[in-house]
C-alpha positions in Angstrom: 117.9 101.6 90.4 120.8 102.1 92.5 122.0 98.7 94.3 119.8 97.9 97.1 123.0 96.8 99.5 124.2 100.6 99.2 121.3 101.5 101.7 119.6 100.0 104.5 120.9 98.4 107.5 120.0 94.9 106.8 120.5 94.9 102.9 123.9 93.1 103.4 122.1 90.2 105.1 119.1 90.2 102.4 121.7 89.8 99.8 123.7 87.0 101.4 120.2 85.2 102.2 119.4 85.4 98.4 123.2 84.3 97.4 122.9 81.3 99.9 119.2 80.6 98.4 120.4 81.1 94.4 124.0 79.1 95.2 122.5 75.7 94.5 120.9 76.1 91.0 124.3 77.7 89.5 125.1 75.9 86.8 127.2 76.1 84.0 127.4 79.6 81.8 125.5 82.1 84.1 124.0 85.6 82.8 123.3 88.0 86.1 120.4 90.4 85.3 120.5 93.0 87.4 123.9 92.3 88.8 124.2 95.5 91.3 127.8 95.8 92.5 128.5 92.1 91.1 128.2 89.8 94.4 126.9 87.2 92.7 130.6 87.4 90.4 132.2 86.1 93.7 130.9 83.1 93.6 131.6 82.2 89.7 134.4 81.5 87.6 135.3 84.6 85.6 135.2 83.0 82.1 131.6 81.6 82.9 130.1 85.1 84.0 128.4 87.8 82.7 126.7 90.5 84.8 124.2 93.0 83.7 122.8 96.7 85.3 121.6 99.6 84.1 123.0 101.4 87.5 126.3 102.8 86.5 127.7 103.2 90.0 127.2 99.4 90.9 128.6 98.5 87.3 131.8 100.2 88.2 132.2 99.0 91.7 131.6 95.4 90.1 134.0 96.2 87.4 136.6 97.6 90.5 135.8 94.5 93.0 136.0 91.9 90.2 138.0 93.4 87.2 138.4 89.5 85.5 134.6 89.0 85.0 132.5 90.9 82.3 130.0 93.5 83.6 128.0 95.8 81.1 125.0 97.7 81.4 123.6 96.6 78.4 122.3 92.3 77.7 124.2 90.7 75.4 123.0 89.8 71.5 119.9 87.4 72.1 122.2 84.7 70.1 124.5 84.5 73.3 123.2 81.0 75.0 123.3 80.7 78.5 122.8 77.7 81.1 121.4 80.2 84.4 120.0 83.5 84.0 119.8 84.6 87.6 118.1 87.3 88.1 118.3 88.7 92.3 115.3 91.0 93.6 114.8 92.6 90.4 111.5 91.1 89.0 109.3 92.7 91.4 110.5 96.2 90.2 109.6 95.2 86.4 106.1 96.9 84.8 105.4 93.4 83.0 107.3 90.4 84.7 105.7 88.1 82.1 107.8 90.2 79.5 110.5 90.2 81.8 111.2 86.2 81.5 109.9 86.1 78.4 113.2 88.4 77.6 114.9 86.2 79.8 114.5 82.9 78.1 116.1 84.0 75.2 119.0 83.6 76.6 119.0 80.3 77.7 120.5 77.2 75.6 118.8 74.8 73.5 119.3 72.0 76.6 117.1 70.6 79.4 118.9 71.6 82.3 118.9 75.3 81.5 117.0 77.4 84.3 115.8 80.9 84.9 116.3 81.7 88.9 114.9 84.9 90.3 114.3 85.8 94.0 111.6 88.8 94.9 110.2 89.4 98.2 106.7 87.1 98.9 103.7 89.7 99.4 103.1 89.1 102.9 105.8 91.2 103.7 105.2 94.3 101.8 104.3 96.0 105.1 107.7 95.0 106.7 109.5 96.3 103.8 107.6 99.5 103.9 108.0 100.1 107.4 111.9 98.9 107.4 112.7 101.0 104.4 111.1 103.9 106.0 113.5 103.6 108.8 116.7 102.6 107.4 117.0 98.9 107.9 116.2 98.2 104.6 116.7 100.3 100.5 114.3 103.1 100.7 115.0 103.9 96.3 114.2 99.4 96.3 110.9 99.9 98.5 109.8 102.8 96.5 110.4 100.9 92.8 108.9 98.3 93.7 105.9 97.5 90.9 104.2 94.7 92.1 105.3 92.0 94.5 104.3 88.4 93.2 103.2 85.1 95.2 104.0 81.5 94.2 100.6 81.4 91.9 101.5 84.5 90.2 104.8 83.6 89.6 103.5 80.3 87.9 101.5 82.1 85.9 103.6 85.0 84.7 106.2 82.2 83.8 103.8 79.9 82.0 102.7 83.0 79.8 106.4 83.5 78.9 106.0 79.6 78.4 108.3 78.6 80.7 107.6 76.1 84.0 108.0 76.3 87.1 110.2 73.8 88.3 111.1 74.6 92.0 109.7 77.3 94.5 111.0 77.7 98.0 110.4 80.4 100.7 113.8 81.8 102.8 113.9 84.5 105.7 111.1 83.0 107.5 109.1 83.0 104.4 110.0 87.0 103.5 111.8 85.8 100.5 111.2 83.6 97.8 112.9 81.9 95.0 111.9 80.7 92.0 113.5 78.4 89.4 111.9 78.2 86.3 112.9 75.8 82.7 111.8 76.4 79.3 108.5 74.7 78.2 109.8 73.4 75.2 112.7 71.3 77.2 110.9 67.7 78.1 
């Protein structure tokens, strides 16, 4: 999937919404899944960042925009700890998402404050989306991948499965957006 903020009217806002939203649970060594064109990079020290897409036009604009911070289209090894794996608008576009943070927590460190943040649109909105990709305000290619968009129950569940917990849920954009901040089950 090409980066979202490459099309639509809009996008640019959507993506500074979901920066603003993600900005306070940054912590520490942070491992951007699904890093598009690197914004996210911007806001973290180079030596603490690595960013992650399978796109290889956004890679290369991240690489371009932010040449001191690590970008590859490939995760790293599994041993590679992290203490945020932040992953922006990308779980709703995932066939399994309970596979998806299941794949995610392996990369988190052994330590209780270690968090999994994702954003995704709430369901509510999947009209809006439709009808403002279909007219250019927001990613057409993002509307069209979209799998399955999840609500605060499903997102509980599909993180307990990958035996994690949901630790903090909050809805942005008038309730359009959501983010979710989950730890690992095994962390009292």
């Amino acid at each position: 999937m090409a980066d979202q903020v490459a099309e639509g009217l809009l996008s640019p806002f959507l993506r500074k919404q979901r920066l603003g939203a993600v900005k306070p649970y940054l912590n520490g060594r942070i491992l951007d899944i699904g890093c598009g064109s690197g914004a996210l990079a911007g806001m973290i020290d180079p030596a603490l960042y690595v960013g992650i897409d399978i796109d290889e036009t956004s890679l290369n604009r991240a690489k371009f925009d932010f040449p001191r911070h690590l970008f590859d289209s490939f995760p790293p090894v599994v041993t590679e700890n992290f203490d945020t794996v932040v992953s922006l608008a990308v779980i709703e576009h995932v066939p399994d998402p309970t596979i998806f943070l299941t794949s995610l927590s392996q990369y988190l460190n052994n330590d209780r404050t270690a968090r999994i943040v994702v954003t995704t649109p709430h369901p509510s909105v999947g009209w809006v989306h439709e009808v403002g990709a279909s007219i250019g305000l927001f990613s057409q290619h993002a509307s069209e991948e979209h799998e399955k968009l999840l609500d605060q129950n499903t997102l509980f569940e599909v993180g307990r499965c990958a035996g994690l917990v949901l630790v903090d849920y909050k809805r942005f954009l008038f309730g359009g957006n959501q983010l979710a901040v989950f730890k690992s089950a095994r962390m009292k």
